[in-house]
N, C-alpha and C positions, 0 to 999 in steps of 0.2 A: 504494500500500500504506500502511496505516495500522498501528500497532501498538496493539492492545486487550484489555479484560477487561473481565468483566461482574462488578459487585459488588452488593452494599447499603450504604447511607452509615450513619451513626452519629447519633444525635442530638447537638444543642450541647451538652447539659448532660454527654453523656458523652463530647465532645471535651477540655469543660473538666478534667472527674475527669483523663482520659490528659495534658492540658498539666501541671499540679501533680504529675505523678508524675514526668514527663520532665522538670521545675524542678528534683528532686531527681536524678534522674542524668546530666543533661548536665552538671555540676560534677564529677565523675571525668576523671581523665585517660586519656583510652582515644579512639580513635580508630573511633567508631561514627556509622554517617550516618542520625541520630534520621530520623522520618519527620516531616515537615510535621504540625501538626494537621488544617490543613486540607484534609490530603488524607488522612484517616483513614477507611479502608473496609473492609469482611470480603469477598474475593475470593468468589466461587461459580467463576470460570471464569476462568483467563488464557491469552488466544487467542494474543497476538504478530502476530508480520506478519499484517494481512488486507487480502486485496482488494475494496478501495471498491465494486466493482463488485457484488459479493456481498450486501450489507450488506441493499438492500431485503428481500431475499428469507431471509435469515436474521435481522432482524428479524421480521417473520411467524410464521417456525418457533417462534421464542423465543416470542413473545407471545401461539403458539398453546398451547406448553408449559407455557405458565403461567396460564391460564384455569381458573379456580376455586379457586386457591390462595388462601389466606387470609390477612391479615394476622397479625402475630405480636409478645410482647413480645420484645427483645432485653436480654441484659443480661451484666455482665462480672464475672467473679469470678477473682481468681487471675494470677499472672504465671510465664513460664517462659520458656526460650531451646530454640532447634532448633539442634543435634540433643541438646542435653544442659546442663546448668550448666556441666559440664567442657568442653564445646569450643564454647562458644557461637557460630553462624552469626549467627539472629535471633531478636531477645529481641519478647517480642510478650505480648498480654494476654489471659486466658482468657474463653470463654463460657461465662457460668453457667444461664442461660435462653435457649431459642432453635436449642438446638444441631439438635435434629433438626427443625427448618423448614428451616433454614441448608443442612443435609444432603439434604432433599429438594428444593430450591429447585437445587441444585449438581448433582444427579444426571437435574432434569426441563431445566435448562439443558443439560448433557452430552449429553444424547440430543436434543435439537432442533440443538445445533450440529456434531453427529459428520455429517451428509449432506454438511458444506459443508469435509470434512478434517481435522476439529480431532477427534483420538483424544481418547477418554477417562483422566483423569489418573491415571498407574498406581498411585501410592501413595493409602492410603487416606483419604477427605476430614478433613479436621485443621480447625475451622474456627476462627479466631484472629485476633487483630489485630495485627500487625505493626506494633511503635514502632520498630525500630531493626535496621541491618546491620551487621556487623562488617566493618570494614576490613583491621586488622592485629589481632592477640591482642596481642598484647604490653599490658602492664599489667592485662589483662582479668580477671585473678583479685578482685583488692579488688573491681568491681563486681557480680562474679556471686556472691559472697558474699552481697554488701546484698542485691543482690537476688533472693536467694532465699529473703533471710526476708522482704521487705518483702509489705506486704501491701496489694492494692487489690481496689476492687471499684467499680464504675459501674452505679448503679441501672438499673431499664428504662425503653424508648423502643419506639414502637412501628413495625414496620418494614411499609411500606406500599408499598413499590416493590423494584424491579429496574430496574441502571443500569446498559448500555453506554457504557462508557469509550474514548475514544482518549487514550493516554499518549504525549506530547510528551517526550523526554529531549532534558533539558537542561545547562549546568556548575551550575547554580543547582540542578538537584534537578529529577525530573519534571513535570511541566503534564499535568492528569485537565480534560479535556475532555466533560461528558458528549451522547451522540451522541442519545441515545433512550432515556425511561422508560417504563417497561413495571408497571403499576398493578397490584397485588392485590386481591383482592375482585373482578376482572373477569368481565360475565359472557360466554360468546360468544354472539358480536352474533346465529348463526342457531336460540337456542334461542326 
């Protein structure tokens, strides 16, 4: 068994924009476990345990789900926390362009990996970028103040793939393994 999700990466340029924002709030005292840059991704799907044994066979299904899909710009406007300022879980960065590719990219994933047991995600697709988890609250008021007025935004990048991930946890923070990319603009092979 592996544990997995399927995402899309982010461009450098707009890792760099998200490192300079998290410069500014990993100096709070607050006990939140910022995300890696370099493991900066917009989820479409997170699978969990899966069995290796599966994986040819719902690669396939994925890569058949996503045959003719098109590439798309991405781009980030806006900061916020789930489920609210007031009881921040995960503070995470908006998408300003992109949203409804993101959404049908997450819904034609959904349905190619529901054969292999993986339900569809009940709550409605949210699609966001994930800087940070809250550990304890305590102190957490002074930064969701800032940052609720602070303002960012990461130009576009343009998104050309889909990427099954196996995620390693570790004490150091996860390890994003990617398993298989699965290309946009593809055409199927039997037209």
């Amino acid at each position: 068994m592996i544990r997995a999700f399927i995402a899309v990466n982010i461009s450098d340029d707009q890792r760099r924009s998200v490192d300079e924002l998290l410069g500014k709030v990993k100096g709070y005292d607050v006990r939140v476990k910022w995300v890696d840059v370099g493991n900066l991704h917009v989820t479409l799907k997170f699978l969990g345990d899966t069995d290796e044994k599966i994986l040819p066979d719902m690669y396939a299904a994925i890569e058949d789900s996503l045959t003719g899909e098109e590439s798309f710009d991405l781009s980030f406007d806006g900061l916020g926390c789930f489920p609210n300022l007031n009881r921040p879980r995960v503070f995470w960065v908006g998408i300003e362009n992109g949203f409804s590719n993101l959404k049908e990219l997450s819904r034609k994933v959904e349905g190619a990996v529901r054969p292999f047991g993986f339900e569809p995600e009940k709550r409605k697709f949210s699609a966001h970028l994930t800087i940070g988890r809250v550990k304890d609250p305590r102190n957490i008021d002074s930064l969701t103040t800032d940052y609720g007025r602070m303002e960012f935004a990461a130009g576009a990048s343009k998104i050309s793939n889909v990427v099954f991930y196996q995620s390693t946890l570790r004490p150091s923070g996860p390890m994003y393994t990617p398993l298989r990319t699965f290309e946009l603009n593809a055409q199927r092979e039997d037209s």
